[in-house]
C-alpha positions as CSV (number, residue, x, y, z in Angstrom):
1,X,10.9,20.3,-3.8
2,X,7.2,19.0,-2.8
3,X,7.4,17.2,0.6
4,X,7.2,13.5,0.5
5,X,4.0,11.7,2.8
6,X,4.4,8.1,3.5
7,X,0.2,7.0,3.8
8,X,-0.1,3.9,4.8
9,X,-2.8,1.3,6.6
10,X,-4.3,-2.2,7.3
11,X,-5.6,-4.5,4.1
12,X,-9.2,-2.8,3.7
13,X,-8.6,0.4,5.9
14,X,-9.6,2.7,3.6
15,X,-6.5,3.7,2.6
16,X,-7.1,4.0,-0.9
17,X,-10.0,6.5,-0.5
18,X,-7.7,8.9,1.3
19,X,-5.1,8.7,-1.4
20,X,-7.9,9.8,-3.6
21,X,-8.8,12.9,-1.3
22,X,-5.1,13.7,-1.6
23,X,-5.0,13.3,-5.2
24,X,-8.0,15.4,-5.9
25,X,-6.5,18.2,-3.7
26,X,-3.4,18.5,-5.8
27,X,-1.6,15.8,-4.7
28,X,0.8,13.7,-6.8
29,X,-0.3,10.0,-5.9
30,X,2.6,7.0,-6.4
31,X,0.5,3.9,-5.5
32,X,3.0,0.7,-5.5
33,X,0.6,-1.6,-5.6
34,X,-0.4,0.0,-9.0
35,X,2.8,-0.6,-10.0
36,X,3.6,-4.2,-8.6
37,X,0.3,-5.0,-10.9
38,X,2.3,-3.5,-13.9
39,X,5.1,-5.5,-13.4
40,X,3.1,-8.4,-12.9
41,X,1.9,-8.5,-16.2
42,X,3.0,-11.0,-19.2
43,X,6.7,-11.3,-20.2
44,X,7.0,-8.1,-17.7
45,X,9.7,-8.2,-14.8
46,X,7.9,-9.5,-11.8
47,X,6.3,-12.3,-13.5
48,X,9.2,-14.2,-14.8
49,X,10.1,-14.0,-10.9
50,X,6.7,-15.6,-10.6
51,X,6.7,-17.9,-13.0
52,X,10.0,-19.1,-12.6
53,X,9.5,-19.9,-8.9
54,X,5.6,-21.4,-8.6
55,X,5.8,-22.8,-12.0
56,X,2.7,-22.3,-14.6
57,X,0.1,-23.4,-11.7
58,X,-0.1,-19.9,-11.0
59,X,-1.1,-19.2,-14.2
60,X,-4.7,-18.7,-15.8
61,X,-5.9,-20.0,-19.1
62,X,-5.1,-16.8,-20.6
63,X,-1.7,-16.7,-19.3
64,X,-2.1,-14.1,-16.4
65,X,-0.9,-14.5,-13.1
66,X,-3.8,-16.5,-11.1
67,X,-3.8,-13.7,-8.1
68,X,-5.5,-15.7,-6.0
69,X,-3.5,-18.8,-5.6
70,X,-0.6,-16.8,-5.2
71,X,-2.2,-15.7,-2.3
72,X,-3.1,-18.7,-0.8
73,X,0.6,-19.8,-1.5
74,X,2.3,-17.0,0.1
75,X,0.0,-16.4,3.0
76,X,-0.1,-19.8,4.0
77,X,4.1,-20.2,4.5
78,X,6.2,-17.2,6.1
79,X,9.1,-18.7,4.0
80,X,7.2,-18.1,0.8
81,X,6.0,-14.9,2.0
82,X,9.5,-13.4,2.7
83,X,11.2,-14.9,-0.3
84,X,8.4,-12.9,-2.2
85,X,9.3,-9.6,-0.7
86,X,13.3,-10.2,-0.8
87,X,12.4,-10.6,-4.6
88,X,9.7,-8.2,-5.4
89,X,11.0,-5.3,-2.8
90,X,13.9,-4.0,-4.2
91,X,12.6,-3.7,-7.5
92,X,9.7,-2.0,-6.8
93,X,12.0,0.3,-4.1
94,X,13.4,1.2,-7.7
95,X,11.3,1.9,-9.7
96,X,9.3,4.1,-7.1
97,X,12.5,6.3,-6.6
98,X,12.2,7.0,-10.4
99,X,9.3,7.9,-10.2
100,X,9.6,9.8,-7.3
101,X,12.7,11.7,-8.9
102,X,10.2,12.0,-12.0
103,X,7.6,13.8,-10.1
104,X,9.9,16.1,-8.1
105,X,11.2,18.0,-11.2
106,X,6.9,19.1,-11.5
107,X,5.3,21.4,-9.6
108,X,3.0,18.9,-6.9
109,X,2.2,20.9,-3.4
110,X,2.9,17.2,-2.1
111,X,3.9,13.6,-3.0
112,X,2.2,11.4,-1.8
113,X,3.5,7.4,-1.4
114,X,0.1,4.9,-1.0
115,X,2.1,2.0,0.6
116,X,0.5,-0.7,2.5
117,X,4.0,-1.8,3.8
118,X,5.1,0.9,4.1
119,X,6.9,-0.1,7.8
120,X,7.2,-3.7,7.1
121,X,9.5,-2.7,3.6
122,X,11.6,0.0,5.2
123,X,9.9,2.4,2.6
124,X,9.3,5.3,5.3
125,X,12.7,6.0,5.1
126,X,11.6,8.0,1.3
127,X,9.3,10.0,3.1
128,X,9.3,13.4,5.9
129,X,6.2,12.0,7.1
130,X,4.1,8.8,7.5
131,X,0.1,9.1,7.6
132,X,-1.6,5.7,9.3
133,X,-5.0,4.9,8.3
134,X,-7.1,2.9,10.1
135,X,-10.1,0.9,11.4
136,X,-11.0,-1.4,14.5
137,X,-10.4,-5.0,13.4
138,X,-14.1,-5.6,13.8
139,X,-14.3,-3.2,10.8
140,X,-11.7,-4.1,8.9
141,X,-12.2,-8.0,8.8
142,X,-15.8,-7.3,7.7
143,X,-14.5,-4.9,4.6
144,X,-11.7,-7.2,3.6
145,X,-14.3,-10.1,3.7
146,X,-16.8,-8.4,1.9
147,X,-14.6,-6.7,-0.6
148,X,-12.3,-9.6,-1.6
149,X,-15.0,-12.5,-1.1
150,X,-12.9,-13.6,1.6
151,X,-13.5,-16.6,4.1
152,X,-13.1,-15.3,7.3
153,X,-10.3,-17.7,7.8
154,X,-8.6,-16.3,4.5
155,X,-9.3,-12.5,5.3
156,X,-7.3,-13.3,9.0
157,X,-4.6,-14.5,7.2
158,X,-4.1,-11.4,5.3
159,X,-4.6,-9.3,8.1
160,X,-2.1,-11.7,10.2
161,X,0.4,-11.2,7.7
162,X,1.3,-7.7,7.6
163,X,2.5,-5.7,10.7
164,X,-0.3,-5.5,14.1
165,X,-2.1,-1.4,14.2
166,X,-0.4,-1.3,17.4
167,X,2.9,-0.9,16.4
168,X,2.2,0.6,13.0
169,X,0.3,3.3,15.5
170,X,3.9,3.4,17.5
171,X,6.1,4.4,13.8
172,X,3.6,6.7,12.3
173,X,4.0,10.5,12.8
174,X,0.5,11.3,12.0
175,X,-3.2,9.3,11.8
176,X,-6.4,9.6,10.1
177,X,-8.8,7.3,12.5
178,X,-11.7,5.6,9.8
179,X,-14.0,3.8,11.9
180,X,-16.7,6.4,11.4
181,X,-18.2,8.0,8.8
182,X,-16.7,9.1,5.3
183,X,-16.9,12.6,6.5
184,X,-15.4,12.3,9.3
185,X,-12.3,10.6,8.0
186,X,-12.1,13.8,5.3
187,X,-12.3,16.6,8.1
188,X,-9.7,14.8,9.5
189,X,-7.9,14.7,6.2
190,X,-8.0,17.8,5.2
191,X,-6.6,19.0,8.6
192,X,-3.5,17.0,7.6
193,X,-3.7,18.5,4.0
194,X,-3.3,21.8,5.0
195,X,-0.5,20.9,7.9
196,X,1.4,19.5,5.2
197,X,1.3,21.7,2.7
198,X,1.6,25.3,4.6
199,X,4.5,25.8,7.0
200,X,6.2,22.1,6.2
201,X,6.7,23.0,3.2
202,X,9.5,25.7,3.8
């Protein structure tokens, strides 16, 4: 059975990209936030939960889920912010298992789980191995602000929310450092690729 990687990393670490590099090498890829967005769409599981609990304010004029005030809503109040992840967690937990289970029966050199909270869910426990991507903060609040059209006050907020790099650099087994160039981060990438998918595997 192909090994399972926990990759994981800060809001705008560059995590992503690296799931890419894995992907392209053979990889099977399960990115939950790909499938929280499916859920999330009209009449679909996770927005009823939405729906229910904000009310239509969340919603746009076209009936999709307004992302943004969400956002504001569950970043600005820890109670709103946990009772989102006590409702959304376990069904995504789920529905990645499936998927997981789905993917095992095929013949991927490695599965690989793009999780941002990955530590902060308890999700590691799916995987052999968790990968930490990251960047200085410097870096990162500059990406997240430039990506997401972020204030600065809005982009710390995100970054507030999830768990500090320190301890996320404490519960990873492995790390792929981003702060410098694009090349750099796939040397250091592809060093892991070929860990993982030589003697690890038997």
């Amino acid at each position: 059975m192909a090994r399972i990687i926990g990759l994981t990393g800060g809001i705008a670490s560059g995590k992503s990209t690296m799931a890419k590099f894995f992907r392209e090498k053979g990889a099977a890829v399960l990115n939950v936030d790909a499938i929280a967005h499916h859920l999330s769409k009209p009449k679909r599981v996770l927005y009823k939960i939405y729906v229910q609990h904000f009310g239509e304010e969340i919603l746009q004029p076209d009936g999709t889920l307004d992302r943004r005030t969400i956002g504001r809503k569950v970043f600005a109040d820890e109670a709103e912010r946990q009772w989102l992840n006590d409702h959304t967690h376990p069904i995504l937990e789920h529905v990645m298992r499936q998927q997981i289970a789905c993917m095992q029966k095929k013949n991927f050199p490695l599965i690989i789980l793009d999780v941002p909270l990955l530590f902060e869910a308890g999700w590691d426990k799916m995987t052999e191995e968790s990968c930490l991507v990251f960047v200085d903060e410097a870096t990162q609040l500059a990406r997240l602000m430039r990506r997401n059209g972020y204030t600065e006050e809005e982009a710390r907020g995100r970054i507030a929310a999830q768990m500090s790099l320190s301890e996320k650099k404490k519960r990873a087994d492995t790390f792929i450092d981003n702060s410098g160039s694009l090349e750099e981060s796939f040397q250091q990438a592809e060093k892991l690729w070929k860990e993982w998918t030589h003697a690890g595997i038997s």
